[in-house]
matplotlib code that plots the C-alpha trace (Angstrom):
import matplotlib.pyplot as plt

x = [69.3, 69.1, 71.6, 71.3, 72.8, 74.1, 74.6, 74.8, 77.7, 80.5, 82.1, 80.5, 81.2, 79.7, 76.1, 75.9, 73.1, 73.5, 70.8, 71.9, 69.8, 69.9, 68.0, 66.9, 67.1, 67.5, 64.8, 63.7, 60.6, 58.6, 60.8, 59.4, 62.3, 65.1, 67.8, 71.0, 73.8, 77.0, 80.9, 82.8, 86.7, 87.2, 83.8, 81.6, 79.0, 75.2, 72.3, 71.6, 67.9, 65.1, 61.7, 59.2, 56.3, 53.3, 55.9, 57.3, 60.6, 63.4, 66.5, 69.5, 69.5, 72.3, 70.7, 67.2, 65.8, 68.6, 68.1, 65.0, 64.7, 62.1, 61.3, 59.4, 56.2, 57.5, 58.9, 62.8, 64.3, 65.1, 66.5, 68.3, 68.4, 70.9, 71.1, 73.2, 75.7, 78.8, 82.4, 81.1, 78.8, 81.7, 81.3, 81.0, 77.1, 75.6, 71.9, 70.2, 67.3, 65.2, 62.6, 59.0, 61.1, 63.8, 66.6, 69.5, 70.6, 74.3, 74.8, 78.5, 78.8, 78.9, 81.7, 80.1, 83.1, 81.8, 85.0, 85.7]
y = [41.2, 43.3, 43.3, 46.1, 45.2, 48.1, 48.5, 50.8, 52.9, 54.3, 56.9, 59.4, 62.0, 65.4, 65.5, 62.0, 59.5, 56.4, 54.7, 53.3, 50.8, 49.1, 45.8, 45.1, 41.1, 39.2, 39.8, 43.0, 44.5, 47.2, 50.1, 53.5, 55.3, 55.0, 57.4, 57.8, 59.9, 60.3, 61.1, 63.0, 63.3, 65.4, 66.6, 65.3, 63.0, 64.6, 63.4, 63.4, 62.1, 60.3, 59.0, 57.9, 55.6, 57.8, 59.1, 62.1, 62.8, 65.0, 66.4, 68.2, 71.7, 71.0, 67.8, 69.0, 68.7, 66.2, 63.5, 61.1, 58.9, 55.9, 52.3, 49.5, 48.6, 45.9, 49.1, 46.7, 48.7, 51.9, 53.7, 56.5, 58.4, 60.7, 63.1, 66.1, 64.5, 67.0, 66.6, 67.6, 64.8, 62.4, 60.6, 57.0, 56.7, 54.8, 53.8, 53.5, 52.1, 52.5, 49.6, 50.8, 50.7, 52.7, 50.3, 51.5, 49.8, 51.2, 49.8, 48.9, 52.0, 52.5, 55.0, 57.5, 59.5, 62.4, 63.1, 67.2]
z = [72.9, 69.8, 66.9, 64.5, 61.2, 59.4, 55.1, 52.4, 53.2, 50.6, 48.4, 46.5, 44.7, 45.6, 44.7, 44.5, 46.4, 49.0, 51.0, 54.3, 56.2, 59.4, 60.2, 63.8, 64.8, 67.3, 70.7, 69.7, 71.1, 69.7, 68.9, 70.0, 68.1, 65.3, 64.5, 62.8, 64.0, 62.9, 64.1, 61.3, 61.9, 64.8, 66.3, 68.3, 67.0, 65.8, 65.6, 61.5, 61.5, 64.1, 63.2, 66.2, 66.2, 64.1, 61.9, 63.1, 61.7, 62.8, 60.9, 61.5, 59.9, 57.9, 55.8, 55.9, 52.4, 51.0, 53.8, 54.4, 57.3, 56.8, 58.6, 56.8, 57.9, 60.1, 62.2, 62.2, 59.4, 59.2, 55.6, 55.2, 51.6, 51.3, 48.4, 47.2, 49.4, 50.1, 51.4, 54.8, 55.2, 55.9, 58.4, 60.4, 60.4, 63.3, 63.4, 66.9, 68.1, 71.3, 72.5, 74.6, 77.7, 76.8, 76.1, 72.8, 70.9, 68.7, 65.3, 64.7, 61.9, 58.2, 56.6, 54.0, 52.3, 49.9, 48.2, 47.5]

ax = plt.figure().add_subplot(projection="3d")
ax.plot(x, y, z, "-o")
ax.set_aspect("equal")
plt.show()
């Protein structure tokens, strides 16, 4: 079973910086794919940034350019730097990891407030 330990949220002000990182442990196999997505108050929860075995990365449009997703060479840690955060980018942040058999995994969520 994996357990994905989650750290780094917090309150910024706006145009401020946090890193967010989640640690894979436990029986984890090799993971294909890690992502975080996040729930804001109200909506439905988005998918902020994914990164994939080679490298590839994806963004959401609207943290393109002041978000970078990155794992460590181990491939069990995944970062998030977020910069020029904005009020809008509150939200629960969850990271999630997928194994080479398709198997998530849901961190327990961090809260990142960026106060207006």
């Amino acid at each position: 079973q994996v357990h994905l330990v989650e750290s780094g949220g917090g309150s910024v002000q706006p145009g401020g910086s946090l890193r967010l990182s989640c640690a894979a442990t436990g029986s984890v196999r090799r993971l294909s794919a890690m992502a975080w997505y996040r729930r804001p108050p109200g909506p439905q929860g988005e998918l902020v940034a994914g990164i994939f075995n080679g490298g590839t990365t994806n963004y959401a449009d609207s943290v393109m350019g002041r978000f970078t997703i990155s794992r460590d060479s181990a491939g069990n840690t995944v970062y998030l730097q977020m910069n020029s955060l904005k009020p809008e980018d509150t939200a629960v942040y969850y990271c999630k990891v997928v194994d080479d058999v398709g198997f998530e995994s849901w961190g327990q969520g961090t809260q990142v407030t960026g106060y207006a």
